[in-house]
C-alpha positions in Angstrom: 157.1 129.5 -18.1 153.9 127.9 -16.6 153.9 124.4 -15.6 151.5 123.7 -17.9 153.3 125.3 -20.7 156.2 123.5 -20.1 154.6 120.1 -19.6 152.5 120.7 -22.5 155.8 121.4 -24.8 157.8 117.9 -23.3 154.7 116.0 -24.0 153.8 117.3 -27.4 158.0 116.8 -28.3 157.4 113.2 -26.6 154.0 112.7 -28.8 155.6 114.0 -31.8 159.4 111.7 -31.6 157.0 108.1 -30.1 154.7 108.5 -33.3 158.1 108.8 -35.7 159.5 106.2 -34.2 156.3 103.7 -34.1 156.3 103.4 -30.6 153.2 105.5 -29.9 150.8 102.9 -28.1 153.7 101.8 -26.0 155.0 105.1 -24.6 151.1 106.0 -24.1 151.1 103.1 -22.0 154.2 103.6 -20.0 153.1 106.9 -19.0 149.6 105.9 -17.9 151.4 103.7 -15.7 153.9 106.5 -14.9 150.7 108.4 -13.9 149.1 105.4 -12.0 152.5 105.4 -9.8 152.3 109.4 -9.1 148.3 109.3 -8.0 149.1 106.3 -5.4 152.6 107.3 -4.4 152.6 111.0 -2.9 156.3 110.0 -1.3 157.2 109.3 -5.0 156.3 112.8 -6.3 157.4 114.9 -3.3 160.8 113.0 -4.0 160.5 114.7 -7.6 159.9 117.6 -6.2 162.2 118.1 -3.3 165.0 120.5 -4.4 167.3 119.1 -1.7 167.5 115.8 -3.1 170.2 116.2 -5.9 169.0 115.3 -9.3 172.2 112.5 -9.7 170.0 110.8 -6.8 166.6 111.0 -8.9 168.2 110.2 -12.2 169.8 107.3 -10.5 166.6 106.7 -8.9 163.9 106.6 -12.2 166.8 104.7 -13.8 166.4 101.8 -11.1 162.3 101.7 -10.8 162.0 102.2 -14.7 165.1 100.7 -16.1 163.7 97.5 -18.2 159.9 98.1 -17.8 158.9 100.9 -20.2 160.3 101.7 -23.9 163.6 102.9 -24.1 161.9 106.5 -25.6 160.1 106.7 -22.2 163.5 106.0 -20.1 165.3 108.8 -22.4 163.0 111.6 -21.8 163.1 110.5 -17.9 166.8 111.1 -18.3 166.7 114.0 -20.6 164.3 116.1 -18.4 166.7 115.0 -15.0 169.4 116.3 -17.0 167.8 119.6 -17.3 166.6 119.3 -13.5 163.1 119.6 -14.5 162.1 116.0 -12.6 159.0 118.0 -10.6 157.5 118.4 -14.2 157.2 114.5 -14.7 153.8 114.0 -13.2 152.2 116.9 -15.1 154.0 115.9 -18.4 152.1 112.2 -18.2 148.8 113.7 -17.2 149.4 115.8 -20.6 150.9 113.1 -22.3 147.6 111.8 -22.5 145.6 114.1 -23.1 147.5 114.8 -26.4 147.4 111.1 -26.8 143.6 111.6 -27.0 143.2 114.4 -29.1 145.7 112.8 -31.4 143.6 109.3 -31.7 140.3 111.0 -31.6 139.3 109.8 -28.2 136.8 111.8 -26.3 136.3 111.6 -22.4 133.6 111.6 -20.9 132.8 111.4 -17.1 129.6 109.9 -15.8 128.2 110.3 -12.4 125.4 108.0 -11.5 124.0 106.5 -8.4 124.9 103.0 -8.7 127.6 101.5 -11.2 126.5 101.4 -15.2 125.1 98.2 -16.2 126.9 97.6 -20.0 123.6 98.6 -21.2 123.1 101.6 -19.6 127.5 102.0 -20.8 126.3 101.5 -24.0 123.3 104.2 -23.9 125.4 106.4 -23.1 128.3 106.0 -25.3 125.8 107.2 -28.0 124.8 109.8 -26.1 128.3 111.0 -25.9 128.7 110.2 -29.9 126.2 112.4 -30.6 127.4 114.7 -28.5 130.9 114.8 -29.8 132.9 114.6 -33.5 135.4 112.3 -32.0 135.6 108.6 -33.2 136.2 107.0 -29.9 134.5 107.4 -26.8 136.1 106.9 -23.7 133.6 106.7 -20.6 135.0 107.4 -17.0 132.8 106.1 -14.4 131.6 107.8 -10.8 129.2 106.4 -8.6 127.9 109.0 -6.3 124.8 107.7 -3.7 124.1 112.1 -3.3 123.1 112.6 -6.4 120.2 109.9 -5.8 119.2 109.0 -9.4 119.8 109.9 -12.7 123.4 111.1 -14.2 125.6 114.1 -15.0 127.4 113.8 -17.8 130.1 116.2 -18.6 131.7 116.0 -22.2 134.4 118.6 -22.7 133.5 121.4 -21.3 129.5 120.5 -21.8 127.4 119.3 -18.7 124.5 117.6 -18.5 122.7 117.2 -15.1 119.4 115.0 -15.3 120.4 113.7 -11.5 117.3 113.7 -8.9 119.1 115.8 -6.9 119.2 118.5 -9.3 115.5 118.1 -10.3 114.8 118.3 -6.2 116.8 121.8 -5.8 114.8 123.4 -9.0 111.6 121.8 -7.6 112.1 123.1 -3.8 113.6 126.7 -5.8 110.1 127.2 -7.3 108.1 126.5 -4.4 110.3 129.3 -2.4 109.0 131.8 -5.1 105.7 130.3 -5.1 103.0 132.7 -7.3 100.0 131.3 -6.0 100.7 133.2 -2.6 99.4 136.6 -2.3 101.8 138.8 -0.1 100.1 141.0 2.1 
């Protein structure tokens, strides 16, 4: 089984048992921080990964950093999935952990690229553009700033992409002067 696959599964069982239990919002929240921990600490998740570090050690070890700071649900499935020596899985199961989270709340991503940061006007222009875009409720708008791309923005939205940065309008620009008609060719 994929990574994925078996990522996906754990965090759909986790999605499923935090709603029944009411405890949704705070298990989303414990694994966005779970998440925040793995993107700034590599050591943390080569330690999760290292098969020669017994999985006593990193039960022991998530028990001690964890142990009174998230919900008891989110503790359990640390321990459940260290039980079943399947600790390397963690990162990817809170990456997807979220994304189901999403879907499930009707929250759409979106990723903007501009050339400087978004005034909360220009946030708020293109929140409804993403609305329109999208049939989710919520929008939920992940900022870039990128000085290459000049001016303008790409917005991507699901798998939808739309590029109306300078940049872009300077390769089409300098593409149609390459194949420029006006020039007889002798």
């Amino acid at each position: 089984m994929t990574e994925y696959r078996a990522a996906s599964r754990y965090a759909k069982s986790l999605l499923e048992l935090a709603k029944e239990k009411d405890v949704l919002d705070q298990v989303h929240a414990d694994m966005q921080s779970f998440n925040t921990i793995c993107e700034e600490n590599r050591d943390f998740v080569l330690l999760l990964k290292n098969p020669v570090v017994k999985n006593d050690k990193k039960r022991a070890i998530l028990e001690k950093i964890f142990s009174g700071k998230v919900n008891d649900l989110t503790l359990a499935i640390f321990d459940i999935i260290s039980r079943k020596k399947r600790e390397a899985l963690l990162p990817a199961i809170a990456k997807e952990f979220h994304t189901q989270y999403n879907i499930f709340k009707s929250v759409e991503v979106a990723q903007v690229t501009t050339a400087v940061a978004l005034t909360p006007d220009l946030r708020a222009k293109m929140e409804e553009m993403v609305k329109k875009i999208s049939t989710k409720k919520t929008v939920h708008l992940e900022e870039k700033v990128d000085k290459d791309i000049i001016g303008g923005y790409i917005l991507k939205v699901g798998d939808q992409q739309i590029d109306d940065s300078i940049r872009t309008k300077l390769k089409s620009l300098e593409h149609k002067f390459s194949q420029n008609p006006y020039i007889k060719e002798f």
